[in-house]
N, C-alpha and C positions, 0 to 999 in steps of 0.2 A: 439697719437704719429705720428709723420711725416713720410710720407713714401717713401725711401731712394733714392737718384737719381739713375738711372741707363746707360749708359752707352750710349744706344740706346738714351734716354733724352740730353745727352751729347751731341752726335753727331747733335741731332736737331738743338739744340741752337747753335753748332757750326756753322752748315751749314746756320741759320740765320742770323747769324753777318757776316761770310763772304763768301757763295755759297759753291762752289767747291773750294775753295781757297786752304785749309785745311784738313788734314786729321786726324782724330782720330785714330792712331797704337795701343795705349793702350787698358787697361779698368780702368774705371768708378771706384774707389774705394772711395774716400771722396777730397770734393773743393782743400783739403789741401796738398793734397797723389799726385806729379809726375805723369803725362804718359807721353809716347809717343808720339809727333804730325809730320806731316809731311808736309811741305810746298811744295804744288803742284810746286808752281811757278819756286822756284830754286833748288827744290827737297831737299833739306836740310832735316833732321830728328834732334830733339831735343825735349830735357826731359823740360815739364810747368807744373804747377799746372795748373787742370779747371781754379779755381779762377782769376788767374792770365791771364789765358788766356782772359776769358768771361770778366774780363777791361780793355783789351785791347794792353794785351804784345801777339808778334807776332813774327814772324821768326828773331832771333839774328843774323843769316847770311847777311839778306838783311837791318835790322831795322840798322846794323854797317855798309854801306858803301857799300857792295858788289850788283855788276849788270854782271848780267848774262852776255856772249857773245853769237853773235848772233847764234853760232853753238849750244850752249849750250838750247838756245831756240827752237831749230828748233828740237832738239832731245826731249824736250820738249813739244811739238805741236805734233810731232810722234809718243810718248808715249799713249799722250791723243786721238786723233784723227786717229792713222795711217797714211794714205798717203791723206787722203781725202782732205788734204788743204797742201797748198805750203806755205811757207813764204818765199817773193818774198824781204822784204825788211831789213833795218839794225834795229838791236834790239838797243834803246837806254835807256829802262827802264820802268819798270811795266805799267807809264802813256801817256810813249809818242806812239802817234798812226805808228804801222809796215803795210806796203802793204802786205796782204794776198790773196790767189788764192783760192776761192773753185772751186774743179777738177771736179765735179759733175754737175755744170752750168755752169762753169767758168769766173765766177762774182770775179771782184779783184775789191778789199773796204780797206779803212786804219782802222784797228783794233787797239782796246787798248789794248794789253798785259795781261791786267788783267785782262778785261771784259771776253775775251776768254779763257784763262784760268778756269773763274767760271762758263763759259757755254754761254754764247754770241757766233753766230757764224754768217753763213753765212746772210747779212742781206734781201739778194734778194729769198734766199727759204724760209727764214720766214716772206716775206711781207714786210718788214718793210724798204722799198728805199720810200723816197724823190722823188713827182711828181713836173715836172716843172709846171708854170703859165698856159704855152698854152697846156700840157698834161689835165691836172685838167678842163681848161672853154671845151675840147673836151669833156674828159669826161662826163659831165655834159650836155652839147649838147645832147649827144647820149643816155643818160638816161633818160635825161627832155626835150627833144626837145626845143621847144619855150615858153615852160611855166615855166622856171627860167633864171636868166640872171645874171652873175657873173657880182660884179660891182665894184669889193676890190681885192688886190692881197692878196694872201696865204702865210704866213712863216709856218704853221703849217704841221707837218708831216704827210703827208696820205698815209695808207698803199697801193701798188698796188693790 
């Protein structure tokens, strides 16, 4: 006999297909049985089947047309984060990238809406900025001295 998904299983898979995006309000009763979910994004709350969900039906609020305003977002980002980041720019939809400020370095990067949302944030305390040509052959200088010799230019992202 199979044994029965649980709630917490639920939540996994959720949190798989789309990070932080989502929220599981309900519980776990069968693929078939309604909960709860809550869309971080626009904040919305509404009733899906797991089932339905896990192929791919998603917030009704947003999946019909509706885009947050930029105030609506910013209380959004304040909910999640508190004050830690600024949103410096105009919200124009889940994929188009906003100027955000992290208060903590004060490193401002154009962010996707959603990525941050699921948990992407500051790109400069997590490493992860883009060195220029003559940052990277310095670098490489001052670790390798004369015993390598950059001789290609770089598109690829390296962490500082």
């Amino acid at each position: 006999m199979a044994k029965q998904k649980t709630t917490e299983r639920f939540k996994r898979e959720v949190y798989k297909q789309a990070g932080n995006e989502y929220e599981v309000k309900g519980t776990y009763r069968k693929a078939n049985v309604k909960l709860n979910m809550k869309h971080q994004l626009c904040g919305h709350e509404y009733l899906v089947t797991p089932h339905k969900f896990l192929q791919g039906r998603r917030c009704p609020r947003c999946n019909h047309g509706y885009t947050l305003t930029t105030e609506e977002y910013k209380t959004l980002v304040c909910d999640l984060v508190g004050k830690e980041y600024i949103v410096l720019g105009e919200y124009n939809g889940t994929d188009q990238p906003i100027t955000m400020k992290h208060r903590v370095c004060g490193y401002r990067w154009n962010a996707v809406p959603k990525h941050f949302i699921s948990g992407s944030r500051c790109p400069k305390c997590a490493g992860n900025l883009k060195k220029t040509q003559e940052e990277f052959e310095k670098e490489v200088d001052l670790l390798a001295g004369d015993e390598y010799e950059v001789i290609g230019s770089t598109k690829v992202s390296i962490n500082r």
